[in-house]
Backbone as CSV, one residue per row, in Angstrom:
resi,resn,N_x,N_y,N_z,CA_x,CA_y,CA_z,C_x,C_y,C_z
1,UNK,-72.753,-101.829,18.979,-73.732,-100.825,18.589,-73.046,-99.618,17.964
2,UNK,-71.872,-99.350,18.547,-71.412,-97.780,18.212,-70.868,-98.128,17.071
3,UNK,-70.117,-99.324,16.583,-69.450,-100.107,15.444,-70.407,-99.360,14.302
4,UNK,-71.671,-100.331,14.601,-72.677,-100.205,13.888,-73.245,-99.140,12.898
5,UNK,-73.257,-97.659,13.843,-73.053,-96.689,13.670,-72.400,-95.740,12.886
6,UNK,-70.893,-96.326,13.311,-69.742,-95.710,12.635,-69.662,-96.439,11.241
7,UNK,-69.908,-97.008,10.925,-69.814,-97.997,9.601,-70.511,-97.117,8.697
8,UNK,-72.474,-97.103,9.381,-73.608,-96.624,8.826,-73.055,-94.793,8.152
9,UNK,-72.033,-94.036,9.202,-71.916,-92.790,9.235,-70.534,-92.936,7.880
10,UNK,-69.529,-93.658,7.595,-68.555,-94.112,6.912,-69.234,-94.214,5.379
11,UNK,-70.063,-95.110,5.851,-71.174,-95.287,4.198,-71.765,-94.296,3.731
12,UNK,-72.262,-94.056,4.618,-73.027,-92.250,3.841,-72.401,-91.145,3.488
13,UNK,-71.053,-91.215,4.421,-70.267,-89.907,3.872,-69.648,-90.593,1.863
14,UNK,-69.434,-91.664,1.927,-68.772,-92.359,0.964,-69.878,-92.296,-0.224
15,UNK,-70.814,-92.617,-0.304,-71.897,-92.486,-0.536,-71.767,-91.228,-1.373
16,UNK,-71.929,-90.363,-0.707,-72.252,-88.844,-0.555,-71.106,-88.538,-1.874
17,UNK,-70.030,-89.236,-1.972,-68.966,-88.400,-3.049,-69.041,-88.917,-3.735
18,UNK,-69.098,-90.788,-4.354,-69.033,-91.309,-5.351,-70.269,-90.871,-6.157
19,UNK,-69.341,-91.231,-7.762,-70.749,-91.217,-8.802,-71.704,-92.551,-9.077
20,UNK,-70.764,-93.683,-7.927,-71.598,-94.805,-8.164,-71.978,-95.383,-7.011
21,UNK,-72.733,-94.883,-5.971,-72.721,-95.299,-4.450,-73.733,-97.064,-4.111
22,UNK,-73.813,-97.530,-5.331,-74.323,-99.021,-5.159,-73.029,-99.621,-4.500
23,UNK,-71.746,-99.078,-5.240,-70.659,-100.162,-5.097,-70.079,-99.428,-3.606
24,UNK,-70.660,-98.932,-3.001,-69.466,-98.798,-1.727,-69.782,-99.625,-0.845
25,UNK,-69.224,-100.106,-0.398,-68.784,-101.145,0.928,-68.401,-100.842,2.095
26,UNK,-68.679,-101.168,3.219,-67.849,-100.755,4.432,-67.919,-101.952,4.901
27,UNK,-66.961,-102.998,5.425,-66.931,-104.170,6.721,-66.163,-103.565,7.464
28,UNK,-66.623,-104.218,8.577,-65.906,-103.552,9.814,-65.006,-105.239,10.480
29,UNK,-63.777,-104.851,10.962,-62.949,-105.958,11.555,-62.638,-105.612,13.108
30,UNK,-63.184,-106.551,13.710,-63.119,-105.771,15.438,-62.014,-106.786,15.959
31,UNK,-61.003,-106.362,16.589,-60.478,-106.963,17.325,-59.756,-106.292,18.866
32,UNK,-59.119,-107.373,19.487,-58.870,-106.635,20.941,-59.055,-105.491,21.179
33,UNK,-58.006,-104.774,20.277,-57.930,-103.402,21.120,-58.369,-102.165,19.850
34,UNK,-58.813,-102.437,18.654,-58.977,-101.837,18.098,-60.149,-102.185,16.650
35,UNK,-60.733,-101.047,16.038,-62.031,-101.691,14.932,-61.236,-101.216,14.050
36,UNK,-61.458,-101.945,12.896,-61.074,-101.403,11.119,-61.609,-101.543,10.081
37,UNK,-62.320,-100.269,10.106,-63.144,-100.021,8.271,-62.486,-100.214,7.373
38,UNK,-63.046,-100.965,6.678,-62.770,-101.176,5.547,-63.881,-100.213,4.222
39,UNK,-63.229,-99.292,4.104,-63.907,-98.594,2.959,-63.187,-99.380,1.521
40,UNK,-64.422,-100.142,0.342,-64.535,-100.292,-0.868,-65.448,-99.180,-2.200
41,UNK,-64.457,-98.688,-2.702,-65.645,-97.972,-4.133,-65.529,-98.762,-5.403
42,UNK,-66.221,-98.136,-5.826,-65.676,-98.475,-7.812,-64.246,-97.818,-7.723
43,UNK,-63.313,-98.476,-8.645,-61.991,-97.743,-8.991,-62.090,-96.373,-9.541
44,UNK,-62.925,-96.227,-10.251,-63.114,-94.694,-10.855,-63.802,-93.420,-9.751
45,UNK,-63.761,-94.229,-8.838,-64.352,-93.393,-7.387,-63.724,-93.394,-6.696
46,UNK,-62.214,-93.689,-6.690,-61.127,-93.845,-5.814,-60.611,-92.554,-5.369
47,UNK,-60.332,-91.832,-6.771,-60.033,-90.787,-6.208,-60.779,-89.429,-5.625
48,UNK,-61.896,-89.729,-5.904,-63.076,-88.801,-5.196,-63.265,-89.456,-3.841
49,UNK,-62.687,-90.221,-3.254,-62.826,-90.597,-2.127,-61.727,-89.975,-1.160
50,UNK,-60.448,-90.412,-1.870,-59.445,-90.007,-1.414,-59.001,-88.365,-1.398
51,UNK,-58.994,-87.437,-2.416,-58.773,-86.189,-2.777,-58.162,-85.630,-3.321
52,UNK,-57.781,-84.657,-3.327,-56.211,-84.073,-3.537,-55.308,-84.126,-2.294
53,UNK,-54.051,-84.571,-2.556,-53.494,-84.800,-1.717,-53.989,-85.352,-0.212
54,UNK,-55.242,-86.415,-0.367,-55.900,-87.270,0.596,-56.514,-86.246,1.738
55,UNK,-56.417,-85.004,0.744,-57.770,-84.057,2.230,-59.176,-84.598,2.814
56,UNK,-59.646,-85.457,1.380,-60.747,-86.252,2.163,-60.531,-87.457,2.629
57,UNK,-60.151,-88.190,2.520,-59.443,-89.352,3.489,-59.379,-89.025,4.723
58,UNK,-58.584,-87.695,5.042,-58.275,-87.147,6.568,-59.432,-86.522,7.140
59,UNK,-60.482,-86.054,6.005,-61.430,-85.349,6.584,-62.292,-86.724,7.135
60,UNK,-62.477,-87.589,6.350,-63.052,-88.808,6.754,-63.153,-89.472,7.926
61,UNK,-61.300,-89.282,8.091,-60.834,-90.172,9.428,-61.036,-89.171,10.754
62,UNK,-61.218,-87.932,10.440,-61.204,-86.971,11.425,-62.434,-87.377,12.232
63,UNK,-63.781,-87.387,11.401,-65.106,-86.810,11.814,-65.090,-88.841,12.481
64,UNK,-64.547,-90.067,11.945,-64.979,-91.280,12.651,-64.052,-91.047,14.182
65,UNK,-62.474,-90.288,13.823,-61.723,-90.940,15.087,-63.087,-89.382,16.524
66,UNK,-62.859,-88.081,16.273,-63.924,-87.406,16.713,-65.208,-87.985,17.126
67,UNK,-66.110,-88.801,16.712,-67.433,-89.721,16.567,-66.907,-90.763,18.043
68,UNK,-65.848,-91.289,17.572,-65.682,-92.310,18.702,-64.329,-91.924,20.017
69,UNK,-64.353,-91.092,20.170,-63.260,-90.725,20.963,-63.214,-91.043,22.630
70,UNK,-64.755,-90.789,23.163,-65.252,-91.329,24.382,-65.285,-93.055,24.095
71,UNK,-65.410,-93.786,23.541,-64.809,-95.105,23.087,-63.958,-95.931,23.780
72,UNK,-64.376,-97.015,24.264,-62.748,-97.857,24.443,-61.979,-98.249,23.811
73,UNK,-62.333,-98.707,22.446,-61.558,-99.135,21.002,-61.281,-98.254,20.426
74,UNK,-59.782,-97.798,19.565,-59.706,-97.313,18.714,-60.590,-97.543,17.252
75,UNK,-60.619,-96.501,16.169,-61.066,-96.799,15.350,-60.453,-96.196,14.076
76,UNK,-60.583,-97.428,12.993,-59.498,-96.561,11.967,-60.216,-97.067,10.754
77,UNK,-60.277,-96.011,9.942,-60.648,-96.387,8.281,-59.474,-96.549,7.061
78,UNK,-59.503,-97.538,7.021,-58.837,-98.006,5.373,-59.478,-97.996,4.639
79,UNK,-59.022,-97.325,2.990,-59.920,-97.134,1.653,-59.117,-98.169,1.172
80,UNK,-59.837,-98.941,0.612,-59.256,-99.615,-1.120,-60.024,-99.928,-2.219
């Protein structure tokens, strides 16, 4: 459920910056001890995802690892 969530909250922030938010993607990969987003954009939305010097990337990862911290699984977002 909280997966669920965090994916839904991943997409919308992603969403929120690209100029083409049809193409963003999020799968999520759960295993033992930890979940992994997979954030996809258009290439020309790569770097509006990422930032200058990846401030939004970190701002990204801040507000999911924050979101799930009471959690038993870690949780981590990869862009590509």
């Amino acid at each position: 459920m909280a997966e669920k969530n965090m994916q839904q909250l991943v997409q919308f922030m992603a969403q929120s910056l690209v100029s083409e938010p049809d193409k963003v993607n999020v799968s999520v990969t759960e295993g033992p001890d930890a979940v992994i987003m997979e954030l996809n954009v258009a290439p020309d939305d790569m770097g509006k995802v990422i930032g200058k010097q990846g401030r939004i990337a970190k701002a990204i990862r801040s507000v999911v690892k924050a979101a799930t911290a009471k959690g038993e699984k870690s949780v981590f977002v990869e862009i590509q």
